[in-house]
C-alpha positions in Angstrom: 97.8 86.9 39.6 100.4 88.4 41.8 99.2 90.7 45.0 101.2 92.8 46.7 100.9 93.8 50.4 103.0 95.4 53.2 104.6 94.0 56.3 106.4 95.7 59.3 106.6 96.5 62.6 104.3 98.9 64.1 107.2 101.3 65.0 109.4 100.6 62.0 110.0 100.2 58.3 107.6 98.2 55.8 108.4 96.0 53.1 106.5 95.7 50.2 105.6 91.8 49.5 104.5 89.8 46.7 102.2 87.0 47.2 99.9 84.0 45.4 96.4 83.8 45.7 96.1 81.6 49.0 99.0 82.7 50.9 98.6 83.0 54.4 99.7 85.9 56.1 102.6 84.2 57.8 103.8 83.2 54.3 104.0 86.5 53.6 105.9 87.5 56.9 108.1 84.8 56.2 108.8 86.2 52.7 110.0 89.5 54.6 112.2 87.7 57.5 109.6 88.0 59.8 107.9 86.2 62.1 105.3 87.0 65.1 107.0 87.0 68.7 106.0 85.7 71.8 103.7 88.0 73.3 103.3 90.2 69.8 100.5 90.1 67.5 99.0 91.0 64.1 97.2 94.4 62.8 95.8 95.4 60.0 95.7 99.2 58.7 92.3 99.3 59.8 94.0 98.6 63.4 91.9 94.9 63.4 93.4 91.9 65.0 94.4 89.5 62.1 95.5 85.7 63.1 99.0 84.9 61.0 97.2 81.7 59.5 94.8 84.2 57.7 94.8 84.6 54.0 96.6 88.0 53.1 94.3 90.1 51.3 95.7 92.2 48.0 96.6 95.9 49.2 96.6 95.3 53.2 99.2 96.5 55.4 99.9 94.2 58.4 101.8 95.8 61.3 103.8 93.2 64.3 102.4 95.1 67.2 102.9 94.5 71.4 105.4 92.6 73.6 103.6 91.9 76.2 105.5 88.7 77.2 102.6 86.7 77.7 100.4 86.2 75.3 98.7 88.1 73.1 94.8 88.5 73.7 93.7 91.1 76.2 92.5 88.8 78.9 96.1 87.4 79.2 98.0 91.1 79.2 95.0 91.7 81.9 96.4 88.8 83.6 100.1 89.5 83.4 99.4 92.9 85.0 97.6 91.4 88.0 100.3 88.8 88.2 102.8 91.5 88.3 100.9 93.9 90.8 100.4 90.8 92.8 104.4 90.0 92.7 105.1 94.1 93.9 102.8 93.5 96.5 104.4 90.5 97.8 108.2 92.2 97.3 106.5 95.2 99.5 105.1 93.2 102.2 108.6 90.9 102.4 110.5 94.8 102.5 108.3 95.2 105.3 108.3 92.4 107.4 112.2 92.5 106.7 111.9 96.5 108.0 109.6 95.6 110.8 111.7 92.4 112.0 115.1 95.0 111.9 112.6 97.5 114.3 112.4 94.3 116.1 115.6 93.4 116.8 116.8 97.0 118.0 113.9 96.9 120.5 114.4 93.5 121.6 118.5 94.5 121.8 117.3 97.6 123.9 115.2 96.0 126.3 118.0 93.0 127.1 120.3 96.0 127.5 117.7 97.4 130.1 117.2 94.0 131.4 121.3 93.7 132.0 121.6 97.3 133.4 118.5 96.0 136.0 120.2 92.8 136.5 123.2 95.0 137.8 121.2 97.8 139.7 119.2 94.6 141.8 122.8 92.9 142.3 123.9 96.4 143.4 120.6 97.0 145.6 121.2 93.7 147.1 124.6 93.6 148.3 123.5 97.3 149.9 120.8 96.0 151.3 122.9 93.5 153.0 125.1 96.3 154.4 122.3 98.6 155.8 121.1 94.8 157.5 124.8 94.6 159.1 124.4 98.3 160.3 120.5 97.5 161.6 121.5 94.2 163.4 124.8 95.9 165.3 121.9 98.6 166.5 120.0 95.9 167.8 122.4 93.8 169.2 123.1 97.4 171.0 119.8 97.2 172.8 
């Protein structure tokens, strides 16, 4: 007896496949050029998960559905998204520290430039200082 069922992707067109008694789902996917992608997986009409190595049932419609590059079960898409919020996290805090070691630099730039202009005013001071001592010691000599 020959059964017919149809194969697609979710968002595309289906082809109508015939099939033995027995034939596995992923026979009938291969009878269509198709084959389950990483990260994709199988559906039914009814919008049940169906494993490829299960027998194809007369009438069904099986849809390829997802990408979620990483596996296919919930837990693992769950996972993926943590792993990627985690990753934009990190990328934020390095664009951070990167913003805040920039701050950093301009601060550290201004205050050596303050530090320099100091330097200068004390060299300055001193040298006048040493003046005004001339000055007080002629006045005391003049005692």
């Amino acid at each position: 007896m020959v059964n017919k069922a149809e194969v697609g992707r979710f968002d595309g067109e289906l082809k109508t496949i015939a099939f033995s008694e027995g034939d596995t789902v992923s026979t009938i996917l291969s009878k269509a050029g198709m084959s389950v992608g990483e990260g994709e997986m199988l559906n039914d009409d009814s919008g049940a998960v169906v494993n490829s190595t299960d027998i194809a049932v007369d009438g069904k419609t099986y849809y390829i559905v997802g990408n979620y590059k990483q596996g296919s079960g919930i837990d693992e898409v769950q996972n993926f998204e943590v792993g990627n919020l985690a990753d934009a996290i990190g990328d934020v805090d390095k664009e951070r520290a990167e913003i805040q070691k920039e701050k950093v630099k301009v601060i550290l730039r201004d205050v050596l430039d303050r530090k320099d202009v100091l330097e200068c005013d004390i060299s300055r001071l001193q040298k006048e200082l040493k003046e005004v001592e001339k000055d007080l010691k002629v006045f005391s000599r003049k005692k």
